[in-house]
C-alpha positions in Angstrom: 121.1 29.0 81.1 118.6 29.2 83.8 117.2 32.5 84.8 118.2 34.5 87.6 115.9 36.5 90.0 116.9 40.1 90.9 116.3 39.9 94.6 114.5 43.2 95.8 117.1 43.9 98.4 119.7 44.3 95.2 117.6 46.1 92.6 117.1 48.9 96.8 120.8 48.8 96.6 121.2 49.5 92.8 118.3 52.4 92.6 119.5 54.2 95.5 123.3 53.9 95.2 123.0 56.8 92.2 120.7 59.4 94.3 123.1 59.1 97.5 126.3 59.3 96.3 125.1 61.3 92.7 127.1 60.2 89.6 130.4 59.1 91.5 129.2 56.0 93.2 129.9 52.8 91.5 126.8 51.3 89.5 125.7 47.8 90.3 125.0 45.5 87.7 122.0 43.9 88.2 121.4 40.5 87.9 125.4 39.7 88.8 126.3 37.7 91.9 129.5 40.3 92.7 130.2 43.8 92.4 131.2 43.8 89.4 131.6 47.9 88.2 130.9 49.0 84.4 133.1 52.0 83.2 132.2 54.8 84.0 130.4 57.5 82.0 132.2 60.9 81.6 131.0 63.0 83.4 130.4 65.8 81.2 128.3 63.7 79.7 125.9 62.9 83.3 123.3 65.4 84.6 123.5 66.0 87.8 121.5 63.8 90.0 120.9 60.8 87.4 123.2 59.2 84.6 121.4 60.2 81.7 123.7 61.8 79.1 123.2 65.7 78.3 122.4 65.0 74.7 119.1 63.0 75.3 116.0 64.6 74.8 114.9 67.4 77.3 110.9 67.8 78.3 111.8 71.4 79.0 112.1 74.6 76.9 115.5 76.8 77.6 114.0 79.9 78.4 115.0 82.9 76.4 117.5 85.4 78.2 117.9 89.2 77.9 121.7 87.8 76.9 120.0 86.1 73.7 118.3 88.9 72.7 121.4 91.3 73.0 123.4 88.7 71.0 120.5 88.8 68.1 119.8 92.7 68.3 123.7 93.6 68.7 123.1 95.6 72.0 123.9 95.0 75.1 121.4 93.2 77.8 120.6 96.6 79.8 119.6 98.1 76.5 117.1 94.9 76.0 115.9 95.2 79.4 115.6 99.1 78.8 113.7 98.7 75.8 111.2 95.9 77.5 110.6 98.1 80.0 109.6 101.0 77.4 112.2 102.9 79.2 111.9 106.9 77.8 115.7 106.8 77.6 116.0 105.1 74.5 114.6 105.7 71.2 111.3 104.6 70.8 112.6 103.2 67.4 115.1 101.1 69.1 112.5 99.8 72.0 110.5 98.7 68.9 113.2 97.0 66.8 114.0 95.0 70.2 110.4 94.2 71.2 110.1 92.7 67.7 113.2 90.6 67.9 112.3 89.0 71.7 108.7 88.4 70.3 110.2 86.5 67.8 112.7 84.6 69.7 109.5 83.4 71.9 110.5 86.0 75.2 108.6 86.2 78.0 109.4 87.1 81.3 110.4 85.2 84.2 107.3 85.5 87.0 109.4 85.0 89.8 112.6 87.3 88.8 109.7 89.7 88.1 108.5 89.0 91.7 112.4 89.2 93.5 113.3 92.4 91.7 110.3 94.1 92.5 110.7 93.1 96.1 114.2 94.5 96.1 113.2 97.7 94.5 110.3 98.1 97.1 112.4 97.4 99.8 114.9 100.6 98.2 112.0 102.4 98.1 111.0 102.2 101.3 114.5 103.4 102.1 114.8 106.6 99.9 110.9 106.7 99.2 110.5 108.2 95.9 107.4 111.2 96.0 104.0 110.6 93.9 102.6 114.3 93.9 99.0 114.1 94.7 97.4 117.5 92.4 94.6 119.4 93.5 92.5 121.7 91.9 89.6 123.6 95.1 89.0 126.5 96.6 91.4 126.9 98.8 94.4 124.5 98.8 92.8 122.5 101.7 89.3 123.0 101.0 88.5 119.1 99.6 89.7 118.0 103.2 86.1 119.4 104.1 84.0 117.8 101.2 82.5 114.2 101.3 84.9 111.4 100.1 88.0 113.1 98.9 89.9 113.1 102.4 89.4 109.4 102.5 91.0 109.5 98.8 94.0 111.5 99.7 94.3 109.1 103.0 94.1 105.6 101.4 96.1 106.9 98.8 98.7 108.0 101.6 98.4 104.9 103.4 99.1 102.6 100.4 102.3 104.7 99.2 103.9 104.0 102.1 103.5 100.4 101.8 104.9 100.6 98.7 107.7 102.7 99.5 107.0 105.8 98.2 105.9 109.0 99.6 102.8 111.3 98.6 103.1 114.5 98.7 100.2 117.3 97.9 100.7 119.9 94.8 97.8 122.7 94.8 97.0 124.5 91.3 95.2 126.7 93.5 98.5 128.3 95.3 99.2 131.3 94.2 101.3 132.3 91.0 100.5 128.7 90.0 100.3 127.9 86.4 100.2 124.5 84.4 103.7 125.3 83.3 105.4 126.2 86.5 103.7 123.1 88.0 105.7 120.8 85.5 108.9 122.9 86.0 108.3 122.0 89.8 107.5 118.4 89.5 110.2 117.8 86.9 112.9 119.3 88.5 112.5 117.7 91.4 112.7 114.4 89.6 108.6 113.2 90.5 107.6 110.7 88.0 104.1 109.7 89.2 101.4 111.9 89.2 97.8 111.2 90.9 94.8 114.2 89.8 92.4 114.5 92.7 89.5 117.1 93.9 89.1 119.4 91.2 86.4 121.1 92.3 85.0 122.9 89.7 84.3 121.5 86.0 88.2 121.5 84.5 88.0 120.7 80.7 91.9 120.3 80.3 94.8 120.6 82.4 98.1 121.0 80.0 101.0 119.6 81.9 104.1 117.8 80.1 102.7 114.9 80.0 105.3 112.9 77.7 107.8 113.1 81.4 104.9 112.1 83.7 103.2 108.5 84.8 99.5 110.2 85.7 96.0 108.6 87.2 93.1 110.6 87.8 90.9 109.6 90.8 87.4 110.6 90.3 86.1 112.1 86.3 88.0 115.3 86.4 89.9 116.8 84.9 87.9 115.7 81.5 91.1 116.1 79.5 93.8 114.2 79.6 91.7 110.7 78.7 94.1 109.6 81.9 93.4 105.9 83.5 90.8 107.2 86.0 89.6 105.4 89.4 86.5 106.2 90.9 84.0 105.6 93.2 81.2 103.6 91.0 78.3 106.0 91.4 76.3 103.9 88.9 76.5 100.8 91.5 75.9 103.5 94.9 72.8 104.1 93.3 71.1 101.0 92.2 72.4 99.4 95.5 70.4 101.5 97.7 67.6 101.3 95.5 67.1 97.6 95.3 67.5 97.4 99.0 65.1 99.7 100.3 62.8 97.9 97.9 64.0 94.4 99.2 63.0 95.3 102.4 59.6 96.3 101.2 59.6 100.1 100.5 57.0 100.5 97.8 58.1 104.8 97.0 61.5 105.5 97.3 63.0 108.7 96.4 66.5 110.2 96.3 67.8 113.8 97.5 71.0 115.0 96.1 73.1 118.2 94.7 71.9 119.9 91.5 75.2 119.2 89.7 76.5 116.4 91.2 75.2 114.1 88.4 76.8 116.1 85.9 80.3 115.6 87.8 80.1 112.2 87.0 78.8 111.5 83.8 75.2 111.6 84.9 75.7 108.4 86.7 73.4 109.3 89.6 70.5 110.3 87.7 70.9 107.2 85.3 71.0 104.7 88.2 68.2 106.5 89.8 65.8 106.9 85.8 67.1 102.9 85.6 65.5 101.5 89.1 62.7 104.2 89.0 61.5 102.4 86.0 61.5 98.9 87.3 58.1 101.1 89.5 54.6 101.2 88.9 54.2 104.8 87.2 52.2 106.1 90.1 55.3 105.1 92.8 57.5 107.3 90.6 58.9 110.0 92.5 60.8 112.5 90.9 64.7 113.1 92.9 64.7 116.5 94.9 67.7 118.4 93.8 69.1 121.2 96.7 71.5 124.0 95.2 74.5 123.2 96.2 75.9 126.9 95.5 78.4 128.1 98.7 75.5 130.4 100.9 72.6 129.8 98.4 69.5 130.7 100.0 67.3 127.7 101.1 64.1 127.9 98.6 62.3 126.1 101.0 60.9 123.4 97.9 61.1 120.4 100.0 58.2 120.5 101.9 55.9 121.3 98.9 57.7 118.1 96.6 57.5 115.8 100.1 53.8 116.5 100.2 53.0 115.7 96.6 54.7 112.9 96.1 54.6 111.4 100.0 57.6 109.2 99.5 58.2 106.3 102.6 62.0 106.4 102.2 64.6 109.1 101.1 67.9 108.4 99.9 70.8 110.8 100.3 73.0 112.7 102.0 71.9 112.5 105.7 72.5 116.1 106.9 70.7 117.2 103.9 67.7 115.0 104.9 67.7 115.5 108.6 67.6 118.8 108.7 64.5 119.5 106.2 62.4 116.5 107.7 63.2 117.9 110.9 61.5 121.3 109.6 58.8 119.1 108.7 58.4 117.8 112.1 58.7 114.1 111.0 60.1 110.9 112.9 62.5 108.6 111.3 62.1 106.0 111.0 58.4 106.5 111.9 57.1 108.8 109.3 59.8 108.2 106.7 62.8 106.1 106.6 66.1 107.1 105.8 68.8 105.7 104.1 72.2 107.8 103.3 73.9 106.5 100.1 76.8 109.0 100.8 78.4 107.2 104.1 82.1 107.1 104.7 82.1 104.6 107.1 79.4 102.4 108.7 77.3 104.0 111.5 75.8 103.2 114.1 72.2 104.7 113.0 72.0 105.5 109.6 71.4 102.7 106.8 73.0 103.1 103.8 75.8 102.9 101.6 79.6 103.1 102.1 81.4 105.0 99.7 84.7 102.7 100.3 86.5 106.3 99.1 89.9 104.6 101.3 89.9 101.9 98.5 89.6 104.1 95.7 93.1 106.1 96.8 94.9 102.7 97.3 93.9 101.3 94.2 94.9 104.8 92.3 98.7 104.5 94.2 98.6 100.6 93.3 97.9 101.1 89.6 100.4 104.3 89.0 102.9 102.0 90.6 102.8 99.6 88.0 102.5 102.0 85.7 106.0 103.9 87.0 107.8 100.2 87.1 106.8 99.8 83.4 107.0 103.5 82.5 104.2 103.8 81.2 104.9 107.7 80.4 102.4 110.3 78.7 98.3 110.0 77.7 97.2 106.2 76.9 95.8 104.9 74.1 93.2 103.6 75.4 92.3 104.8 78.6 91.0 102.1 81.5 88.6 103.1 84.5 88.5 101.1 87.4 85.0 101.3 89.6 85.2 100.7 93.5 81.9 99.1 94.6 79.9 100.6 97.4 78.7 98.5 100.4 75.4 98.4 101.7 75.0 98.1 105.8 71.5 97.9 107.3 70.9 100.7 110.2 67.5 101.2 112.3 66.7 104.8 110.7 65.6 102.3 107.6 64.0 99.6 109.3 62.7 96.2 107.5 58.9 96.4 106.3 58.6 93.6 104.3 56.2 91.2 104.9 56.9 88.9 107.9 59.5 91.2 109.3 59.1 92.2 113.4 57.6 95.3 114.2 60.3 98.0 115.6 58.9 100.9 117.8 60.9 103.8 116.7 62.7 105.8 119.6 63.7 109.6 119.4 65.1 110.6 115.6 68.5 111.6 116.6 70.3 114.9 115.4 71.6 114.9 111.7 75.4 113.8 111.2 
């Protein structure tokens, strides 16, 4: 029997027939000179979109469903979805006996149902926001709105609620007749899950609310107890920065100027950065930091003078006011007798090199992670707590200008007024 050639204009005809018209269309036999139709498959037994019967091999995994788990555990799916979520409404026996059972059965969730129902709950937040209370512990219930940092906390913390559809509101434990107690009565009668600590102001070893009804984040090191997830501004970072760019461009004596107890407020982290690039030094360009009391109306000792003589350092690094104001009593220039370099900036200016604090970030990253926390309710004192550490950002400014070798002379003009 001779052999027949499947002209290509057939086999288009054949291969495309099924795609068009799905699993209705007639099927060419190829190869035939006519039309001729086979019999048709049942159709339960097509896919749709191809003829390939149901009961052949599939590449794909079914995906486990909350329905499969309810089936297996004897519950029904809003109790397995309750009990995925760690929801505090159930037993924490029965959110264990379920979690066992969908680990078993190979569950994981679905990324993009994740995605769309956190979409539509943002979107009913951002209808009837839900409040975050935003507790403060200075003098005065206003007072951190005055002191370096925390107002940009408070605000990118602000800013980022709203984009997620809640609403911040501030709690003081300085009001008066305000206890621990009556501050969890408040929060929990008013229904307020999510809790952010910010600007204690003095050393607060432990702050006893009911912790087992409340999603919490600490921004900043205090209160020391709870062991909260805490975001802060990375102090260790701020330091070294500064330090390895005045010496970049060609400082050969740096030295810092900063608040008695500030280190201690964070875990030492500004006198360990300082020790850490100090050492990198020649002994004899080691200068020792100049610590100011920070106490409210403290007398000014009038020390700097006699430490800026001794140790005659060519760049300072600190607060700016701070600075300003005693090298001004000095009578020196900046940059022309010493340079200047504030590693406490909020924002970038104009004059002034230094460091950014990026404070804004550290508020919108504290409302970021407490929101995932609420959506998971993650409830009560962790484990194992996490601390998340916002960079600073160095900006180069005239009152530190570049000395290194090779770098164009600048004439300094008038040192301006401290800021």
């Amino acid at each position: 029997m001779p052999t027949r050639f499947w002209s290509s204009t057939r086999a288009a005809s054949w291969s495309v027939a099924p795609m068009m018209n799905s699993c209705r269309s007639a099927e060419f036999m190829p190869g035939s000179t006519s039309n001729s139709v086979r019999k048709k498959t049942p159709r339960s037994d097509r896919i749709a979109g191809c003829c390939q019967p149901i009961d052949s091999p599939c590449p794909m995994k079914q995906r486990v469903s909350l329905k499969d788990i309810a089936e297996r555990a004897g519950v029904h799916p809003t109790t397995v979805s309750m009990a995925l979520r760690d929801h505090p409404r159930l037993p924490e026996a029965t959110r264990t006996r379920i979690k066992k059972i969908a680990t078993e059965m190979g569950y994981t969730p679905d990324p993009a149902l994740s995605a769309l129902v956190q979409y539509r709950n943002q979107a009913f937040r951002r209808r009837n926001p839900s409040v975050i209370a935003y507790v403060t512990h200075w003098s005065g219930l206003t007072g951190w709105k005055k002191v370096l940092c925390h107002p940009d906390f408070h605000e990118g913390a602000r800013a980022r609620a709203g984009d997620l559809g809640y609403r911040l509101e501030h709690f003081s434990l300085r009001e008066s007749g305000m206890t621990p107690a009556r501050m969890s009565r408040i929060l929990r009668t008013r229904g307020i899950r999510g809790v952010i600590l910010s600007s204690f102001g003095h050393p607060y070893e432990r702050l006893e609310l009911d912790w087992d009804h409340f999603v919490a984040v600490r921004i900043d090191l205090q209160p020391v107890w709870p062991p909260l997830h805490a975001i802060t501004n990375n102090h260790l970072q701020i330091m070294r920065c500064g330090l390895e760019r005045v010496r970049e461009l060609g400082y050969r004596k740096p030295a810092a100027i900063y608040g008695s107890g500030w280190s201690s407020r964070v875990e030492e982290l500004w006198d360990v950065g300082y020790t850490w690039e100090e050492s990198k030094l020649p002994s004899d360009r080691r200068v020792p930091p100049f610590l100011f009391d920070t106490a409210f109306a403290a007398p000014r000792c009038h020390r700097f003078p006699a430490w800026f003589e001794k140790h005659r350092p060519d760049v300072l690094l600190g607060p700016n006011r701070e600075i300003m104001e005693r090298v001004q009593e000095m009578g020196l220039k900046v940059p022309g007798d010493v340079a200047v370099a504030d590693i406490f900036l909020e924002r970038q200016d104009p004059f002034y090199a230094g460091v950014v604090h990026n404070s804004l970030e550290v508020g919108a990253k504290a409302v970021e992670i407490l929101s995932g926390m609420i959506i998971n309710n993650q409830f009560g004192i962790p484990s194992i707590p996490i601390r998340t550490d916002i960079n600073g950002t160095w900006f180069d400014g005239p009152s530190c200008p570049d000395r290194s070798v090779g770098a164009p002379v600048v004439v300094s003009g008038k040192t301006p007024r401290a800021r």
